[in-house]
C-alpha positions as CSV (number, residue, x, y, z in Angstrom):
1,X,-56.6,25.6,9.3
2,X,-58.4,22.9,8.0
3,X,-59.8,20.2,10.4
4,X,-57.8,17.7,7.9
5,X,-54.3,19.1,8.0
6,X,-52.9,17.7,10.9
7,X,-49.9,15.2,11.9
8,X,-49.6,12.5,10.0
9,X,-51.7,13.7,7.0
10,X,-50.5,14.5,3.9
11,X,-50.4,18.1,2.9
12,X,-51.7,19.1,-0.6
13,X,-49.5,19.4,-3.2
14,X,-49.9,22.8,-4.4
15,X,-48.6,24.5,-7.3
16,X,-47.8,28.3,-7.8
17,X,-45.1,30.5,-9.0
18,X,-41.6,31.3,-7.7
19,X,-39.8,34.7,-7.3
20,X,-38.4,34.1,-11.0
21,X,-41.9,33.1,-12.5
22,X,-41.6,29.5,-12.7
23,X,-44.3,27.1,-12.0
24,X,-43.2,24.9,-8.7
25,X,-45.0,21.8,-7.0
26,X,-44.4,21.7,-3.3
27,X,-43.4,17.8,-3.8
28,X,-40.9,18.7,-6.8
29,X,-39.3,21.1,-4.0
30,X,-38.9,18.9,-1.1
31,X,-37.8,15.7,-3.2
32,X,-37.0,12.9,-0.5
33,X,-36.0,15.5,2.1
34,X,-37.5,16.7,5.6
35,X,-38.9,20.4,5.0
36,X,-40.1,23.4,6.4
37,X,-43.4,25.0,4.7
38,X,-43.5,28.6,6.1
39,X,-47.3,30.7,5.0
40,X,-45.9,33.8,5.3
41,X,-48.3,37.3,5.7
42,X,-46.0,39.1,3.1
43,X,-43.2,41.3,3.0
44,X,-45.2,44.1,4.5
45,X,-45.6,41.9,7.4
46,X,-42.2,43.1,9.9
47,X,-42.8,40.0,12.3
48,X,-42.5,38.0,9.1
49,X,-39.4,39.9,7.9
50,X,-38.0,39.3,11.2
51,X,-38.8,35.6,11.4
52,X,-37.3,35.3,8.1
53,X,-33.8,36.8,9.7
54,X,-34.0,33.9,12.0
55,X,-34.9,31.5,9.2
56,X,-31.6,32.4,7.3
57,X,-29.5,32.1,9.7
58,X,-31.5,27.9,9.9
59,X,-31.0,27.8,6.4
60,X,-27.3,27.3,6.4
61,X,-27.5,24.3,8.4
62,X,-30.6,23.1,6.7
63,X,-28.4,23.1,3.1
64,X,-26.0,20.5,4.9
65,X,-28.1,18.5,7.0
66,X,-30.1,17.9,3.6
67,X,-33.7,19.4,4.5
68,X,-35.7,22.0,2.8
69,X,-37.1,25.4,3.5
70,X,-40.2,26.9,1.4
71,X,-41.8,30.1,2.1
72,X,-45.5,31.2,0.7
73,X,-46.8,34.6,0.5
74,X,-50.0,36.2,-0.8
75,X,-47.4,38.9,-2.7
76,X,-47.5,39.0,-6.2
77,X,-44.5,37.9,-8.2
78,X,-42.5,40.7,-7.7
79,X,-43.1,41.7,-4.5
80,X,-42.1,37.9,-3.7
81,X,-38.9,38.8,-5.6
82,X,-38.6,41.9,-3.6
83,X,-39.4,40.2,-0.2
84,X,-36.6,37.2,-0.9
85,X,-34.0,39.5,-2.1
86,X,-35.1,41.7,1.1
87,X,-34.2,38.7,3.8
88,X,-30.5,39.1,3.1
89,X,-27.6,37.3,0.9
90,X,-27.9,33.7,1.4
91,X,-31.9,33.5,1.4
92,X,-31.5,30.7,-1.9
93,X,-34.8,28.9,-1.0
94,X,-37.8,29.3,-3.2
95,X,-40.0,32.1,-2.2
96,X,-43.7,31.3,-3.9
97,X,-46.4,33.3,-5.0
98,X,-50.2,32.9,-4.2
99,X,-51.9,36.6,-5.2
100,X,-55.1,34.6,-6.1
101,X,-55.2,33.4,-2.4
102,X,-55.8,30.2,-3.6
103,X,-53.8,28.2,-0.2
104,X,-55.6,30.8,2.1
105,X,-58.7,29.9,0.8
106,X,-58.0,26.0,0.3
107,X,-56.3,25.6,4.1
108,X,-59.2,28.1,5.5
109,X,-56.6,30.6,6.9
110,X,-58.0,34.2,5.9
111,X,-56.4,36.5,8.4
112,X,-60.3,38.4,8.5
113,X,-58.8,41.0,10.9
114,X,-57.1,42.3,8.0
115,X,-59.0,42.8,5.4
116,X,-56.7,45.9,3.9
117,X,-54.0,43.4,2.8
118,X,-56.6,40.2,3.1
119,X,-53.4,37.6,4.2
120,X,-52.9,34.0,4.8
121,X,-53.3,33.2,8.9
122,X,-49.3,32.7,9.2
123,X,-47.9,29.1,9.4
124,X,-45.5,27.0,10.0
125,X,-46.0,23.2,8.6
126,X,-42.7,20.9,9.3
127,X,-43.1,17.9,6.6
128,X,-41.8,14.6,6.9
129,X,-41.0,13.2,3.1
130,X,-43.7,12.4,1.0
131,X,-45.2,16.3,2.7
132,X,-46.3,14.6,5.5
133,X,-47.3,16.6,8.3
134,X,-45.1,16.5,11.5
135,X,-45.8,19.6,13.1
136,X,-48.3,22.4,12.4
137,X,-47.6,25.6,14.1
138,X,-50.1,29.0,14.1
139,X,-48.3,32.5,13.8
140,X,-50.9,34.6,14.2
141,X,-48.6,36.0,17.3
142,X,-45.3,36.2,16.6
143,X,-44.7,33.7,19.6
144,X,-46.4,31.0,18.6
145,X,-44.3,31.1,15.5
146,X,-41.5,28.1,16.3
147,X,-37.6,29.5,17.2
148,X,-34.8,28.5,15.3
149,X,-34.4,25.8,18.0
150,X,-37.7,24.8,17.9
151,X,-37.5,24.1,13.8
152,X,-33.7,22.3,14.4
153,X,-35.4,19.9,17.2
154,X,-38.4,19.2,14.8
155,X,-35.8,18.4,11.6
156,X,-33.9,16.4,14.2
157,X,-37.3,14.2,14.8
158,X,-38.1,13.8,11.5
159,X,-34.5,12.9,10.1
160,X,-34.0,10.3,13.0
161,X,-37.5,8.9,11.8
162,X,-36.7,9.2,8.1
163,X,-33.3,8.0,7.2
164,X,-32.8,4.1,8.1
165,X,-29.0,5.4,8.7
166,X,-29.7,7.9,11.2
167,X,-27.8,5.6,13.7
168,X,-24.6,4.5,11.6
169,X,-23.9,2.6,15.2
170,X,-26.2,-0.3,14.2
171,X,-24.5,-3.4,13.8
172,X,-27.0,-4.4,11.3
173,X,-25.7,-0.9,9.3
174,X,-22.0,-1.9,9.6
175,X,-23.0,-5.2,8.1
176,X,-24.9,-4.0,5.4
177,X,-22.2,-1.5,4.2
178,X,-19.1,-4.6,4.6
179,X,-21.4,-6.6,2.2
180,X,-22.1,-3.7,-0.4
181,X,-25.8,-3.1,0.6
182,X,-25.3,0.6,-0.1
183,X,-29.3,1.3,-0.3
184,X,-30.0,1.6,3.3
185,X,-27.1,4.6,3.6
186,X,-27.8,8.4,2.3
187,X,-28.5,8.8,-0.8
188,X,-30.6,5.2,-0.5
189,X,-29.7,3.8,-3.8
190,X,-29.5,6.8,-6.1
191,X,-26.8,8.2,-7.5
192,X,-25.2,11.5,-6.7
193,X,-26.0,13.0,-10.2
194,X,-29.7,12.0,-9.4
195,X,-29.5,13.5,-5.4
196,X,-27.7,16.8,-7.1
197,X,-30.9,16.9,-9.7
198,X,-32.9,17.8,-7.0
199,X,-31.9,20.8,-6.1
């Protein structure tokens, strides 16, 4: 990885395709939420089909404690398609492409003991908002690949740290709310029409 990418930096902001074809930017995705960047081998990869498993089962609590999950694979479009559909009903995050190796070669993570398939160095990247680095984990072995608890106590960091209402016990919170200062309480002064645009 990159001697640049580490906590507190900001990752880049790259753009690829999704399992459907359409052109996504990493920031677009995570909007003003906590997320969880995984740079996946592939679908011909089965410790990353297995830690996919896990990450579904994540996903359902991510969706309503309001963080994000990305994955990136060097697969092309279809395969990407083939690998999303392939982690089981309820996988609804974006799966994106990178054939041209363009992040592997950007981050510096060419898996060079496999030059048959030529993969990205599997990663892990948990980003506060604004896709800042919290917590970079290497997969090369499948252990040092975080757990499902591992990613919940990261998310649980990074909320507490994000949203100004993480402790609603505040008296400074109830105050606010009594006098209509509704900004400083999910979804910070937007509406829900503009919170729901994000997905």
């Amino acid at each position: 990885m990159r001697s640049d990418i580490v906590s507190g930096a900001v990752f880049p902001d790259y753009e690829l395709s999704d399992h459907t074809g359409k052109r996504r930017k990493l920031s677009q995705l995570q909007a003003m939420y906590p997320m969880v960047l995984v740079l996946s081998r592939g679908s011909f990869c089965p410790k990353d089909r297995r830690q996919h498993e896990g990450l579904l089962q994540l996903y359902r609590e991510m969706e309503v404690g309001y963080c994000r999950l990305v994955t990136i694979s060097t697969d092309t479009i279809a395969e990407t398609h083939e690998f999303r559909s392939g982690v089981g009903v309820g996988a609804h995050w974006p799966f994106l492409s990178d054939p041209r190796r363009s992040i592997q070669q950007d981050l510096e993570i060419a898996e060079y003991t496999d030059p048959v398939h030529n993969p990205m160095i599997p990663h892990v990247i948990v980003l506060e908002p604004g896709l800042i680095v919290y917590k970079l984990y290497n997969g090369y072995w499948f252990f040092g690949r975080p757990t499902v608890e591992d990613l919940r106590q990261d998310l649980r960091e990074v909320c507490k740290k994000s949203w100004p209402d993480w402790d609603i016990t505040q008296a400074e919170l109830r105050s606010a709310w009594q006098e209509g200062r509704k900004d400083m309480f999910f979804p910070y002064g937007r509406s829900i029409a503009q919170t729901l645009a994000d997905d």
